[in-house]
C-alpha positions in Angstrom: 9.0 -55.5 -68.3 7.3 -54.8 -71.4 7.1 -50.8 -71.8 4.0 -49.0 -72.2 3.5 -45.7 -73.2 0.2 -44.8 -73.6 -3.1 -45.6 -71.9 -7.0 -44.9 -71.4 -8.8 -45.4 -68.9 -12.0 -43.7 -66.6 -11.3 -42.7 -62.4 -15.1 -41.9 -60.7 -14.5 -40.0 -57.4 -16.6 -40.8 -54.6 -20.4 -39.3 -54.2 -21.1 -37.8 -50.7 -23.3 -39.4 -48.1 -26.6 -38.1 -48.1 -27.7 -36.3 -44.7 -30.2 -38.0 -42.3 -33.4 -37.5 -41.3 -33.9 -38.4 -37.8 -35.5 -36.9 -33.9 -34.4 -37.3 -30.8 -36.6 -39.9 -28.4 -35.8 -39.3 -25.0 -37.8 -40.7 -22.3 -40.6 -38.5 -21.0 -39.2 -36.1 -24.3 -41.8 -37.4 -27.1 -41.8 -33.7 -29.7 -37.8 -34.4 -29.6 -36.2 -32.1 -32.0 -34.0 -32.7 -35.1 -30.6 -34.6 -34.9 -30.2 -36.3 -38.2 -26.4 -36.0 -38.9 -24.6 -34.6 -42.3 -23.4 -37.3 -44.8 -19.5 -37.8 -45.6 -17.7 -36.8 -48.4 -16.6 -38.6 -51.2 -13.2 -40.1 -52.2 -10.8 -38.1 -53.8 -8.9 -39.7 -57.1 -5.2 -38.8 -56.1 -2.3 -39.4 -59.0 1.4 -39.3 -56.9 4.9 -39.7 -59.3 6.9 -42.8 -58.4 10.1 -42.8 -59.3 10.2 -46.7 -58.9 7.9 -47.3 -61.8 8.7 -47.3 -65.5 5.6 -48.1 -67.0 2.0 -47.7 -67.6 1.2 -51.2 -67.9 -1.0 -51.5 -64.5 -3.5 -48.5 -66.4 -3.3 -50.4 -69.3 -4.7 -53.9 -67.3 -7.0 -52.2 -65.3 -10.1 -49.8 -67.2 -11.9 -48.5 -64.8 -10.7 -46.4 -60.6 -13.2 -45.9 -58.3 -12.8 -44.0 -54.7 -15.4 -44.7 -52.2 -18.6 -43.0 -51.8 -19.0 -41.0 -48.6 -21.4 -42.6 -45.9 -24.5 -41.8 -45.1 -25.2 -39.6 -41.8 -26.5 -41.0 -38.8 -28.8 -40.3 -35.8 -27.6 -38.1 -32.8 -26.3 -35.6 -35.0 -23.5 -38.3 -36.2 -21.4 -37.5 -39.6 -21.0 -39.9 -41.9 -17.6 -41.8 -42.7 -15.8 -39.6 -45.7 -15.1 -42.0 -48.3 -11.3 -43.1 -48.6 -9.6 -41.6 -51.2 -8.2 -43.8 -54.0 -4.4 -43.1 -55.0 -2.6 -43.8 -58.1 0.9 -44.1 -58.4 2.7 -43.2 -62.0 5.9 -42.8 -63.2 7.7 -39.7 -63.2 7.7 -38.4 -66.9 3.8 -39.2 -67.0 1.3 -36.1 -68.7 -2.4 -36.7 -68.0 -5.3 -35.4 -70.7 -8.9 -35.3 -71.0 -9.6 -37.4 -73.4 -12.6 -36.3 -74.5 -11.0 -32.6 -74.8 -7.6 -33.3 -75.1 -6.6 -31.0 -72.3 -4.1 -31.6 -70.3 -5.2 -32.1 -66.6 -1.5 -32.9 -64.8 2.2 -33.0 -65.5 4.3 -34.8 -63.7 7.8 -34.0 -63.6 8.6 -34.9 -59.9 9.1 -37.9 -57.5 6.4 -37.4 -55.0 4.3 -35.2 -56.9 0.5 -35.2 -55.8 -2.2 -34.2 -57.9 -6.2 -34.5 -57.3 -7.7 -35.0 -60.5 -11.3 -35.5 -59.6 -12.9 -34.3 -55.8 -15.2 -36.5 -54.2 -18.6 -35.3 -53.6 -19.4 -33.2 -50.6 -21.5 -34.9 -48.1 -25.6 -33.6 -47.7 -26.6 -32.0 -44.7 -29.1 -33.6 -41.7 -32.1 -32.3 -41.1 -30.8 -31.0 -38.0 -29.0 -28.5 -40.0 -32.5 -26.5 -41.5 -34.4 -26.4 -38.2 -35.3 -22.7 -37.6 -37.8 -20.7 -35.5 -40.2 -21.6 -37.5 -39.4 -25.0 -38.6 -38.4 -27.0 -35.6 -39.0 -30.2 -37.3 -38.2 -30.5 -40.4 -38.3 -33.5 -42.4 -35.4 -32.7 -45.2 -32.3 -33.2 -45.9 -29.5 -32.8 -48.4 -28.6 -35.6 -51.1 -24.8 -35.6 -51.4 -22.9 -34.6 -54.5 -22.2 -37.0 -57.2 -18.4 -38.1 -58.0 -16.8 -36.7 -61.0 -16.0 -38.9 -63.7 -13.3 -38.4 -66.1 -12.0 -40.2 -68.9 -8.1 -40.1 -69.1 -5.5 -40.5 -71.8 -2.1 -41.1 -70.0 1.1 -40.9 -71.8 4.8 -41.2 -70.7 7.9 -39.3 -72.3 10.9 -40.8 -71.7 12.8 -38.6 -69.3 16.2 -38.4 -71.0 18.8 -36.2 -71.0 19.6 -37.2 -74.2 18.2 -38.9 -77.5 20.1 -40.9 -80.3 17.7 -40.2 -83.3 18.3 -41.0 -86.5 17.0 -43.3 -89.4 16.5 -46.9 -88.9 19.4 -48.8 -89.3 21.8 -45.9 -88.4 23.5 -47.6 -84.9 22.0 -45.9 -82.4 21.2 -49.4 -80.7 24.9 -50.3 -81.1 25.9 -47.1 -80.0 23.8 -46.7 -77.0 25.2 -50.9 -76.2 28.7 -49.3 -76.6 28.7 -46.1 -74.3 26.4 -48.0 -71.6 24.9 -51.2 -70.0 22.0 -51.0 -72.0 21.2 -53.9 -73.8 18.8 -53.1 -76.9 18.4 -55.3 -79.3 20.8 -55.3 -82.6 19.8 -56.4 -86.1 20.5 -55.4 -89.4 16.4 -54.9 -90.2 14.0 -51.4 -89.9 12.5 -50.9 -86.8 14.6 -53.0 -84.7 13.9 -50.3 -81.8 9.9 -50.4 -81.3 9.9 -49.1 -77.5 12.6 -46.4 -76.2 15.2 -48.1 -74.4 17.5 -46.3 -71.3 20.9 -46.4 -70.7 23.1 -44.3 -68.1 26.3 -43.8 -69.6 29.9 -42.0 -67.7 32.5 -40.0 -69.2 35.6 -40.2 -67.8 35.5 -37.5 -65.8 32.9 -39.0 -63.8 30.0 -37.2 -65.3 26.7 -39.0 -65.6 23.6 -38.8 -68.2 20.9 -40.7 -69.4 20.4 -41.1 -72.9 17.8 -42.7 -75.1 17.7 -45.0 -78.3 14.6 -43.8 -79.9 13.2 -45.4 -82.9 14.1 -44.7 -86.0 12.3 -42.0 -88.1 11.3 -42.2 -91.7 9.6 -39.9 -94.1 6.6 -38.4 -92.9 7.0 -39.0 -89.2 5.7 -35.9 -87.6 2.0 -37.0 -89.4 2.3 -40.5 -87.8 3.6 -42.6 -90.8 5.9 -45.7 -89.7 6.3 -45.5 -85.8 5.5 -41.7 -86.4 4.2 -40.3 -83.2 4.7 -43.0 -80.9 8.7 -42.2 -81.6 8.7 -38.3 -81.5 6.9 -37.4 -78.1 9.6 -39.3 -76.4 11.9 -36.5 -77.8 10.0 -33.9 -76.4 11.9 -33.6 -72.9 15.7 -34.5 -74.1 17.9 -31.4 -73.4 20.2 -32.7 -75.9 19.7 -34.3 -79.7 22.2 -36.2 -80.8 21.8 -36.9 -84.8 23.5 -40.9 -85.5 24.3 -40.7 -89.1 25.6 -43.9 -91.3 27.8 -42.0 -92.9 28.3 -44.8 -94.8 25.3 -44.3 -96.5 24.2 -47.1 -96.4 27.7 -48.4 -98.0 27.3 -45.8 -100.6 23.5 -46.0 -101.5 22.3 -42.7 -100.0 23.1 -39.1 -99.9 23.6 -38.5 -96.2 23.2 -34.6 -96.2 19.9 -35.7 -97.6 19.2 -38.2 -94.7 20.5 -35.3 -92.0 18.1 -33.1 -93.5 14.8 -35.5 -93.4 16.0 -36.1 -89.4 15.7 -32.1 -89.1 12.4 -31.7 -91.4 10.9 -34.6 -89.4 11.7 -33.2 -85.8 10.6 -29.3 -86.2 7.5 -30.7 -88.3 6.1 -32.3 -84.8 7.4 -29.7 -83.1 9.1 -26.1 -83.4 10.6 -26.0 -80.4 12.8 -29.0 -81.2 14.7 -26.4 -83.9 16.7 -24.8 -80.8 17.7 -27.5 -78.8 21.7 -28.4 -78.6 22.7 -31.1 -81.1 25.2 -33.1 -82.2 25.5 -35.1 -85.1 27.1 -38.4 -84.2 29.0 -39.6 -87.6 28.5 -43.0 -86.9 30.4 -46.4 -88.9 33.6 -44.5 -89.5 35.4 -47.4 -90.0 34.2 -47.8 -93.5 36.0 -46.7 -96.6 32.9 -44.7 -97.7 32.3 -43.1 -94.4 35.5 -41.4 -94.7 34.6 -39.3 -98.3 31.2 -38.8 -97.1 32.3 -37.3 -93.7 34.7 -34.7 -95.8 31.5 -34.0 -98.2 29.2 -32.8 -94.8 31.6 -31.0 -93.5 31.4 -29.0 -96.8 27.5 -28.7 -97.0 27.0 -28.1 -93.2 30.2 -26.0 -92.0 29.8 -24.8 -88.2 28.1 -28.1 -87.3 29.7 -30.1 -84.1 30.4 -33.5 -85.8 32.1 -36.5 -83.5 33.2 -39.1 -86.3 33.0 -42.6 -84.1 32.3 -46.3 -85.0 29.8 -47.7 -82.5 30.7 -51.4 -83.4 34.4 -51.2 -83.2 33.8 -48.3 -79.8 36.5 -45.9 -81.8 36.0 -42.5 -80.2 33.9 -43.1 -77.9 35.8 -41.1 -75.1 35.4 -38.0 -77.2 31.8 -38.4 -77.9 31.1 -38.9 -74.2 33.2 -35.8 -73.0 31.4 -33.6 -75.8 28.0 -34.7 -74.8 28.7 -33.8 -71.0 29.8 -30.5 -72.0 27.1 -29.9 -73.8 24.9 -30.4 -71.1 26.5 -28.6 -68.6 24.9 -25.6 -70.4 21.4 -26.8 -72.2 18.2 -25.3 -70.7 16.1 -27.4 -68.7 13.0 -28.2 -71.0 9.9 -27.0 -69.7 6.9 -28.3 -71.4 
């Protein structure tokens, strides 16, 4: 399924049934008094997380969501039908904004998680509702409440434990094919990665994660150049960072302190809290003659760092990588955004 990760569209809530206007008749009765009934309410718009769904692509197809209007009321005192509400099912991971505003309306970060984002109208009241001592026939009523309308920016973060960033052409694809049963595509070309793609991956003591191919980040990023934005809020909710470095560079054509440094400068521009968050710097394509020096050279410039050397093609070290990754999880924060 194609993955979608951003979407607009508008949800209307019902209006509420206006109230009646309407007298008893009853046979040798003919002054009957007031018994027009009270309209219904509207249809709420309800948004419940479904774990079983990956994408946005149904909000992308489909513009406009509208609950049904409440009914009118009806003679003998009879309420109107409330209008049924109208529910959308998401994916767990999805944040919902005004977007006219840009505020955020609803997070969801649970399976099962309900939210009402717009409440139908209330129904009017029946004329039987304003007769008084001295009004005991009174010819108005109530007009029900319009329906809210809202229009709404949807966007889901990949809910990862952990996320393989790095710049294009580093092997996080070939990594992520190598420590799971994720199948992203592999080419030697930019941007092979254009959507995030999952994989579940096991150490060997048993211990599970999910981790994250992102796309790869170039200069200027965090203010939306290359895949810029559309790459970085899917880092937002990984407990873990895990830096993939060719530390090759690029078979000895880059400076890859320079390159770890533009990773870093790229994540806490787009966001601060990024700077805390465990990491690990993956020295990937180890196999290669220059990857060797280079490794010996960023040790020097970043001592205290927690490097795992590996070679995602040739799956050298991957045990180690796996185990370090676990442990590391087993005391990162949850992320609460």
């Amino acid at each position: 399924m194609k993955f979608v990760d951003t979407a607009k569209f508008t949800i209307k809530s019902g209006k509420g049934g206006d109230g009646a206007v309407s007298f008893r008749h009853e046979l040798y009765v003919p002054n009957g008094g007031p018994n027009g009934g009270d309209g219904g309410d509207g249809g709420d718009i309800v948004f419940i997380a479904d774990e079983g769904k990956s994408s946005l692509l149904d909000l992308k197809v489909r513009h406009n969501y509208d609950a049904e209007n409440g009914f009118k009321g009806d003679i003998k005192n009879m309420h109107g039908k409330d209008g049924k509400d109208l529910i959308i099912k998401i994916p767990v991971g999805t944040v919902l904004f005004n977007a006219k505003t840009n505020e955020m309306l609803a997070d969801f970060k649970d399976d099962n998680q309900e939210e009402i984002l717009a409440k139908g109208g209330k129904g009017g009241r029946g004329n039987a509702r304003f007769a008084n001592s001295r009004n005991k026939a009174p010819t108005i009523f109530e007009a029900g409440d319009p329906g809210i309308e809202i229009e709404i920016r949807a966007e889901l973060k990949v809910l990862a434990d952990v996320g393989f960033v790095g710049l294009p052409n580093a092997g996080k694809s070939t990594l992520l094919r190598a420590i799971s049963n994720s199948k992203p595509e592999v080419a030697d070309y930019p941007f092979t990665t254009l959507t995030p793609q999952l994989g579940v991956c096991r150490d060997n003591n048993g211990r599970t994660f999910v981790a994250a191919d992102l796309p790869g980040l170039i200069a200027g990023a965090s203010v939306g150049k290359g895949l810029g934005h559309e790459f970085l809020r899917h880092i937002e909710r990984c407990r873990v960072i895990c830096h993939v470095i060719d530390m090759s560079g690029n078979y000895g054509t880059e400076n890859v302190a320079d390159n770890y440094n533009l990773i870093r400068k790229e994540l806490v521009d787009y966001n601060l809290n990024l700077d805390g968050r465990p990491e690990i710097i993956v020295a990937n394509k180890i196999d290669l003659d220059e990857a060797q020096i280079n490794l010996e050279y960023f040790k020097e410039a970043f001592p205290g760092k927690l490097i795992i050397p590996i070679s995602g093609l040739k799956k050298e070290n991957i045990d180690e990588l796996l185990r370090t990754i676990c442990d590391s999880l087993e005391t990162a924060p949850e992320v609460s955004l």
